[in-house]
C-alpha positions in Angstrom: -35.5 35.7 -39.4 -32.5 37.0 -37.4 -30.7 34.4 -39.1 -31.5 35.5 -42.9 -31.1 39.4 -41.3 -27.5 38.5 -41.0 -27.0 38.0 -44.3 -27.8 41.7 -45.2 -29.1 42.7 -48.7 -27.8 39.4 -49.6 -30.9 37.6 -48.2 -33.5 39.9 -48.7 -35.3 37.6 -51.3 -35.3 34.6 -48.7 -36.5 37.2 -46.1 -39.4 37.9 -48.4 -40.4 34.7 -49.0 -40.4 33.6 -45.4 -42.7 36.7 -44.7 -44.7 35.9 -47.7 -45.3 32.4 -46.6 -46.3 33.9 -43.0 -48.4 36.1 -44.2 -51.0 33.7 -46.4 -51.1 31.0 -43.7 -54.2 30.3 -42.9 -54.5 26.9 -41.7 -54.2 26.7 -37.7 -55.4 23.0 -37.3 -52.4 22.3 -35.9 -52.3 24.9 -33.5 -53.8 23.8 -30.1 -57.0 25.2 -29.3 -56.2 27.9 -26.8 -53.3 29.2 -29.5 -55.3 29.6 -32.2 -56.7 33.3 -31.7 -52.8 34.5 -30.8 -51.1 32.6 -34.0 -54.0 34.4 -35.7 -53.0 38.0 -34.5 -49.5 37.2 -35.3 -50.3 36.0 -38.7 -52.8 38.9 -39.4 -50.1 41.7 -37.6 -47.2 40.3 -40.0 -49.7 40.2 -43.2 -50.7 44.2 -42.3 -47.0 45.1 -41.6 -46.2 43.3 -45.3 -49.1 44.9 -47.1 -48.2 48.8 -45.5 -44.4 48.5 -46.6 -45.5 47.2 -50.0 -48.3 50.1 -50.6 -44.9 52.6 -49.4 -43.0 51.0 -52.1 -45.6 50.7 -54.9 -45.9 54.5 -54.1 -42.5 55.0 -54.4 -42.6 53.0 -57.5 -45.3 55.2 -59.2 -43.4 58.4 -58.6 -40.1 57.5 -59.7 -41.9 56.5 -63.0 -43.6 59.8 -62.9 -40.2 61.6 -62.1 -38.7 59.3 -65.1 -41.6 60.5 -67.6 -41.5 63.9 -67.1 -37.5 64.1 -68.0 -38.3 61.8 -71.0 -41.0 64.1 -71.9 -38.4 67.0 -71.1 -35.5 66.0 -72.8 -37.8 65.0 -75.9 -39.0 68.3 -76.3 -35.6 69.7 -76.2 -34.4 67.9 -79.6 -37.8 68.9 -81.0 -37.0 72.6 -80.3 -35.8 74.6 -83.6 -32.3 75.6 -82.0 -31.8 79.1 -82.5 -28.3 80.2 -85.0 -26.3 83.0 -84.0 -25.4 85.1 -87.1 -22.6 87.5 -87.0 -23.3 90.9 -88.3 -20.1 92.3 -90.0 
């Protein structure tokens, strides 16, 4: 990971996929025995830490489209407004 953090925005999808991958192991066979409960804790800390910063940005998500939808719905009912003429009186 520090080596893919180097790479700044730039590897952002390969750091996501690496903590993707982490986070839906579940096979610790290979582990030895007395590992097994820590690789699990690791596992399980990484997959909590993934699933909190993608609730934050599904969140996000869902209020920018709000914020989007209401200036639609704004700007829409602007062109439907009857514009009001100014007539000179002489």
């Amino acid at each position: 990971m520090a080596h893919l953090n180097e790479f700044g925005d730039a590897g952002l999808s390969q750091r996501r996929q690496v903590l993707k991958r982490v986070s839906e192991f579940d096979n610790y066979s290979s582990c030895y025995a007395d590992n097994q409960l820590q690789a699990k804790g690791a596992v399980a800390a990484v997959a909590e830490l993934v699933n909190r910063k993608d609730s934050f940005t599904r969140l996000q998500q869902a209020h920018e489209a709000e914020s989007q939808s209401i200036a639609r719905s704004r700007r829409s009912r602007r062109r439907r407004a009857p514009t009001s003429k100014l007539h000179d009186k002489h």
